[in-house]
C-alpha positions, -999 to +999 in steps of 0.1 A: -151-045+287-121-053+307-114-090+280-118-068+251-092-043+263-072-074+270-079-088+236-064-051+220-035-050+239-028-087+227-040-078+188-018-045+195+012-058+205+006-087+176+008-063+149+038-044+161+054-080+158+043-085+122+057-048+115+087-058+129+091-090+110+083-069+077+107-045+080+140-070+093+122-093+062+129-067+038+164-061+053+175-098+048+158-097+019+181-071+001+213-084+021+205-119+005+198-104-031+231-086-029+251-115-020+236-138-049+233-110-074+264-126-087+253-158-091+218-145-107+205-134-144+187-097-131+157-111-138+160-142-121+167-124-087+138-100-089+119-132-090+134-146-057+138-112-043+098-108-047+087-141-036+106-138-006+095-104+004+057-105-011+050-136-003+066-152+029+073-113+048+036-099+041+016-125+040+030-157+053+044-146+088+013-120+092-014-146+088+005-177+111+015-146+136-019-134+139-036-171+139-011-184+164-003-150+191-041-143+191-056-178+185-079-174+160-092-196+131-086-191+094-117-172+090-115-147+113-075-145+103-089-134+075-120-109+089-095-091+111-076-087+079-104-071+066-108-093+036-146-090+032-165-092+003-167-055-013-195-040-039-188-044-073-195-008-082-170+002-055-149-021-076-158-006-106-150+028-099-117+016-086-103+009-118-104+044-130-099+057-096-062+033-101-054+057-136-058+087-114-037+076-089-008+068-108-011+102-128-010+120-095+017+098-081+040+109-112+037+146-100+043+140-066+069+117-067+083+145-095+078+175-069+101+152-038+127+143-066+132+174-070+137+189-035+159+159-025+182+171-055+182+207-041+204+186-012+224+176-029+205+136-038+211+123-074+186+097-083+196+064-093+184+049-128+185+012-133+169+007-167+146-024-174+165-050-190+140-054-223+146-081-246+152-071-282+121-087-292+086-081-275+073-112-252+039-110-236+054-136-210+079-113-196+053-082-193+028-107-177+056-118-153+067-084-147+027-074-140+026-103-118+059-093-098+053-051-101+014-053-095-005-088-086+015-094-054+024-060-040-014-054-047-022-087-028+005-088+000+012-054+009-025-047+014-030-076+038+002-063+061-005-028+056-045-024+055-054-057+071-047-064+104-021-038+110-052-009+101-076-029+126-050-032+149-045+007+150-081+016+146-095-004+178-063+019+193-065+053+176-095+078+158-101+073+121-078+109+111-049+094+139-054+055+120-049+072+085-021+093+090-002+062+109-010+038+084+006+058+057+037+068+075+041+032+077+033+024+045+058+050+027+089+040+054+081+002+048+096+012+012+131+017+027+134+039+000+139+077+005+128+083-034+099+069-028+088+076+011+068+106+009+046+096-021+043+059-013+031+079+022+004+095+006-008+067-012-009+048+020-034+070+038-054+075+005-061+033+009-060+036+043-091+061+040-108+038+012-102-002+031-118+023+067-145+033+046-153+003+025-147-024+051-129-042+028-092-046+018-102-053-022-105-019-037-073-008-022-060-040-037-075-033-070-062+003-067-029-007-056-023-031-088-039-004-113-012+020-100+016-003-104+006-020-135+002+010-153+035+017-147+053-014-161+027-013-188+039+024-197+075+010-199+069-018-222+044+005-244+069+035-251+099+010-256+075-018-279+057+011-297+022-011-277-012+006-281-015+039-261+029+039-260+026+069-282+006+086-253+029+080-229+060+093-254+032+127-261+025+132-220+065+133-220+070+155-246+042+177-230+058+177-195+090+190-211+080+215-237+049+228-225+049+229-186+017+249-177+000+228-197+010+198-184+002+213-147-034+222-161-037+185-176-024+171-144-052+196-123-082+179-144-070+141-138-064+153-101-101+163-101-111+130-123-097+111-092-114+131-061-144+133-080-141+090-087-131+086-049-164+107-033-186+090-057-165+055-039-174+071-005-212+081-011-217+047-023-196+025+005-220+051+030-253+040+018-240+004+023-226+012+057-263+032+065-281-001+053-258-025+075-263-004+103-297-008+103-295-043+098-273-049+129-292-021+153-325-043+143-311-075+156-291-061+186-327-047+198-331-015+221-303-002+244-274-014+220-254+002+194-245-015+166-209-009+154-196-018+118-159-031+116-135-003+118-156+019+135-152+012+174-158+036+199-140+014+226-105+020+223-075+005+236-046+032+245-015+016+243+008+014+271+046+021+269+055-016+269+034-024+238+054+000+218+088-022+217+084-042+183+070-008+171+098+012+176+117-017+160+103-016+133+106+019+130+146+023+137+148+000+110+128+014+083+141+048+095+180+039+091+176+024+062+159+050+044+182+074+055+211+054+039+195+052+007+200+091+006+231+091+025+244+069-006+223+092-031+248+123-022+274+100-025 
């Protein structure tokens, strides 16, 4: 009992290290895209802006911080990331699950916009810089920017060993609700905070109950690639661009009905997400069988994310933590400090 406390405290005080490194990553990230924004076509920078963040911040450091701190192999690197294998109805489902999402992330995000304007917060626009002519390479690089590796590299930080980490620490309600605080502060954007927030516990909820980090992943990059898709089909007239242009028009000429349209997609999705819980249960109920049959009488078997044993952390282990979270916090704030500008 006593090593696997010790082995918490260690994974605990891991994590908060890898949270801190994400959040100063993004930091220098932005500082550096600033300073060579002159240099740089708009598209060229988002490239080296992404990379940098996506690629060396969430998934790079995490995985050489976890494999070197706690001394583990690639594999289980990996398992403590909670990259499993997933079932492929589970996946399925996820792909409709992802059109929800984004429909109800549209209201949300619409309902905060508008009470940070009631202080006095003017959004910013920047408008995507379309070519005159359509070219499938730029939407597939944009999809690959805007959805592949958010979808990818977030998940591993935020829902891989970061979850574990506060799950073998924290109850499953306590995990969720900390998972997408951090999730919707790691934005650094205060525009986006509270419904990035409530995205975070909804994967949260779905990677604890699936074991697996893949349909959050898959969810993730149907939410965001919806969106650049919607931008390219209203400005290149692309199949299912008129729909986007009609859901417009509906929001602003016809508002109940758009808040009764937006009511039935809302249900679409819960109704999507229990039939993705019932299912990931009956595979949970088989495994625990499985498991409880081989550990023989007098043990419990105990699925991943599901440990009864936990670790309370100490004030000590909190320092990277609180790091992270000063910066995330400040930084935030300034982006609505400068909004009311």
């Amino acid at each position: 009992m006593d090593n696997l406390l010790r082995q918490r405290q260690k994974q605990f005080r891991a994590t908060g290290l890898v949270l801190f490194e994400a959040a100063m990553g993004l930091l220098i990230a932005r500082i550096i895209a600033n300073v060579i924004s002159p240099y740089m076509d708009e598209r060229t920078l988002d490239l080296v802006f992404t990379i940098l963040m996506q690629v060396v911040f969430l998934v790079i450091a995490p995985f050489f911080t976890y494999k070197l701190v706690l001394g583990k192999s690639v594999k289980d690197t990996l398992t403590f990331s909670n990259i499993r294998k997933p079932n492929w109805k589970i996946m399925l489902l996820c792909i409709p699950l992802g059109m929800c999402v984004i429909m109800a992330t549209v209201g949300v995000s619409l309902i905060w916009q508008s009470i940070l304007i009631m202080f006095g917060y003017i959004p910013s626009s920047s408008p995507t810089d379309f070519p005159e002519n359509f070219m499938i390479g730029m939407l597939l690089m944009d999809l690959f920017l805007t959805a592949v590796l958010p979808g990818l590299c977030e998940e591993f930080t935020n829902r891989g060993g970061f979850l574990t980490t506060m799950r073998g620490s924290f109850g499953q309600a306590q995990t969720i609700i900390l998972c997408g605080i951090a999730f919707g502060l790691f934005h650094q954007n205060v525009t986006q905070v509270f419904y990035t927030s409530l995205f975070g516990m909804l994967m949260a909820t779905l990677t604890i109950k699936t074991k697996s980090i893949w349909p959050a992943a898959l969810v993730h990059f149907m939410n965001n690639g919806l969106s650049v898709y919607s931008d390219y089909a209203m400005h290149y007239n692309l199949p299912f661009g008129n729909i986007m242009n009609w859901a417009e028009g509906i929001l602003i000429d016809h508002f109940g009905l758009a808040s009764a349209i937006y009511m039935v997609v809302v249900a679409c999705g819960v109704f999507i997400f229990w039939l993705i819980l019932s299912i990931a249960k009956k595979d949970n109920d088989k495994k625990r069988e499985l498991l409880q049959s081989e550990a023989g009488e007098g043990e419990s078997a105990v699925l991943p994310l599901e440990d009864k044993v936990l670790y309370k952390p100490v004030a000590s282990d909190w320092a990277f933590y609180i790091g992270a979270l000063v910066v995330t916090c400040i930084t935030t704030l300034c982006t609505f400090y400068w909004g009311i500008l």
